[in-house]
C-alpha positions as CSV (number, residue, x, y, z in Angstrom):
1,X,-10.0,-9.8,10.8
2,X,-9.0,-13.2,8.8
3,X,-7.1,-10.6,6.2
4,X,-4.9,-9.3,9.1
5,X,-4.3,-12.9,10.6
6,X,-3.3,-13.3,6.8
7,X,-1.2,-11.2,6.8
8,X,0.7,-11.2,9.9
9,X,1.1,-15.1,9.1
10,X,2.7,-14.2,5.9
11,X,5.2,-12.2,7.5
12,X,8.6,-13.7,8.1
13,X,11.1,-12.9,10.9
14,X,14.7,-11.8,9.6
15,X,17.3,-13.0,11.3
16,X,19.5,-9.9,12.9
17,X,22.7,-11.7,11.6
18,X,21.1,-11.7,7.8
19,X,20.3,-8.0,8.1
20,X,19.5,-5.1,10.6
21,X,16.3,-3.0,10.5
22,X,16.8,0.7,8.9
23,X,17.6,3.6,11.3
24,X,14.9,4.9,13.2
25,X,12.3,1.8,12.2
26,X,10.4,0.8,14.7
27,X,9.6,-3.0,14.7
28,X,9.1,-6.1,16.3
29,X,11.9,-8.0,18.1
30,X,12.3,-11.0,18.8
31,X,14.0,-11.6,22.4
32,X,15.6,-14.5,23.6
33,X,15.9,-13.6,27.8
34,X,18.2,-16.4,29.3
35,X,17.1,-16.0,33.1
36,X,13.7,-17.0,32.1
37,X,14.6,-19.5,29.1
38,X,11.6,-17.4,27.5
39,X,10.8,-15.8,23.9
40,X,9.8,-12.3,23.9
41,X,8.0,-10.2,21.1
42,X,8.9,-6.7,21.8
43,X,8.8,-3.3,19.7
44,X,11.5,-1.8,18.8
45,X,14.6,0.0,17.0
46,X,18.3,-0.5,16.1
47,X,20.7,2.4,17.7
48,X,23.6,2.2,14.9
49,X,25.8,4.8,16.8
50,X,25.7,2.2,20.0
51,X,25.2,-0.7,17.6
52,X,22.3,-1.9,20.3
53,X,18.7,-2.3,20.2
54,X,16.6,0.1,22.3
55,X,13.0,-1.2,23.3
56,X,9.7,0.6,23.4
57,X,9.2,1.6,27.3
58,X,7.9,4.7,29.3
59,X,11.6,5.7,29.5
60,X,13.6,7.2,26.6
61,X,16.9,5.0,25.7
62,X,15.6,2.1,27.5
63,X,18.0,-0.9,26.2
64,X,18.0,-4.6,26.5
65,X,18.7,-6.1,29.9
66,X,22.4,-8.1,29.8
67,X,20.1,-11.3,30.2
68,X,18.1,-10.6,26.8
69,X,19.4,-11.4,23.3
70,X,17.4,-9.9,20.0
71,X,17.4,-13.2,17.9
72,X,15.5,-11.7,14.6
73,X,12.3,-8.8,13.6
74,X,9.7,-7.9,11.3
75,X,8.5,-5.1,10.3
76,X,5.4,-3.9,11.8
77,X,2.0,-4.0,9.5
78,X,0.4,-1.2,7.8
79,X,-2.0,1.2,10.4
80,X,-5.8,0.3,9.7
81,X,-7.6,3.3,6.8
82,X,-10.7,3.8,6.5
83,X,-11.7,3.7,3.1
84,X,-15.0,5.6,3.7
């Protein structure tokens, strides 16, 4: 558990203005929503054709509300293996 604390604590948020995450990568996000003056971590991708960020949700194409600003992401770790 203390190697994945490491490890997350290791990893830095980019800033969406220094770079945008590949197509189709899911990550984390980083939201900013300015009706509750609250930080959001979120998971999600980058749509290049609509040059908009779509957020993980029950519904398909579910994008940011006009309230909520992506501010930077990570990527996400590695999936837990079994090395028995």
């Amino acid at each position: 558990m203390e190697a994945a604390i490491e490890a997350l604590e290791q990893t830095e948020w980019i800033l969406c203005s220094e770079r945008l995450p590949g197509r189709h990568e899911t990550v984390l996000l980083s939201i900013f929503d300015k009706n509750t003056e609250n930080n959001i971590v979120e998971t999600g991708s980058y749509d290049y054709i609509y040059k908009d960020f779509l957020i993980d949700a029950q519904m398909p194409d579910h994008r940011l509300c006009e309230s909520e600003t992506v501010l930077a992401w990570m990527p996400l770790p590695k999936p837990y293996r079994s090395d028995i």
